[in-house]
N, C-alpha and C positions, 0 to 999 in steps of 0.2 A: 509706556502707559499713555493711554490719551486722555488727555484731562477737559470735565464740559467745565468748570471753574471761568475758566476766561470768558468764553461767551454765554455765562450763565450771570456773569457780572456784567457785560457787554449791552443787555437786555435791561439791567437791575437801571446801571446808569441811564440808557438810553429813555426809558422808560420816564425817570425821574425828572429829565430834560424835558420830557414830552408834558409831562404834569404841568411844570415851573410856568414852561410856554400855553397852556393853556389858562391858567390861573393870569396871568399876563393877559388874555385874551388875543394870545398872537396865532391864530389860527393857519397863518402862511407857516411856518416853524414848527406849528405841534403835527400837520400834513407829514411833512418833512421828516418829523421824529417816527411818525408812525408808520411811512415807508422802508426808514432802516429798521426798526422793528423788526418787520419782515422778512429782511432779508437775515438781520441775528437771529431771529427766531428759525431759519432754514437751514442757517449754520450750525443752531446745536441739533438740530434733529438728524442733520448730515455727520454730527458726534455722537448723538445718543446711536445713530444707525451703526456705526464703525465698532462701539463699543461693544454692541450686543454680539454681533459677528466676530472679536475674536472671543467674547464670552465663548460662543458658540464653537470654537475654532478650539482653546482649551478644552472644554467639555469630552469633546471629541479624543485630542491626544490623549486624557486620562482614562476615557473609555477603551483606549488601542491600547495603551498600557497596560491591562488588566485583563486582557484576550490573553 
């Protein structure tokens, strides 16, 4: 099973980091936070994509099943 849980927490934390640092007024830092963002945010969507494909991928075998 692929789980988005990880980098769905990945994002929560980083996120929170990114807050903290701005509240801080550390604007070098919350840059920073906001570029791994990005990149967590492209990791779950390279998850949510994988998910839906074997969705898609099941769908499929129980449709052959039933031929």
């Amino acid at each position: 099973m692929i789980d988005y849980a990880g980098p769905m927490m990945s994002i929560e934390t980083t996120l929170k980091e990114m807050h903290n640092a701005l509240l801080d007024r550390d604007m070098e830092t919350a840059m920073k936070k906001a570029t791994i963002l990005i990149v967590e945010t492209k990791l779950l969507q390279n998850t949510l994509v994988l998910m839906k494909e074997k969705e898609e991928q099941h769908a499929l075998r129980q449709q052959a099943q039933t031929v």
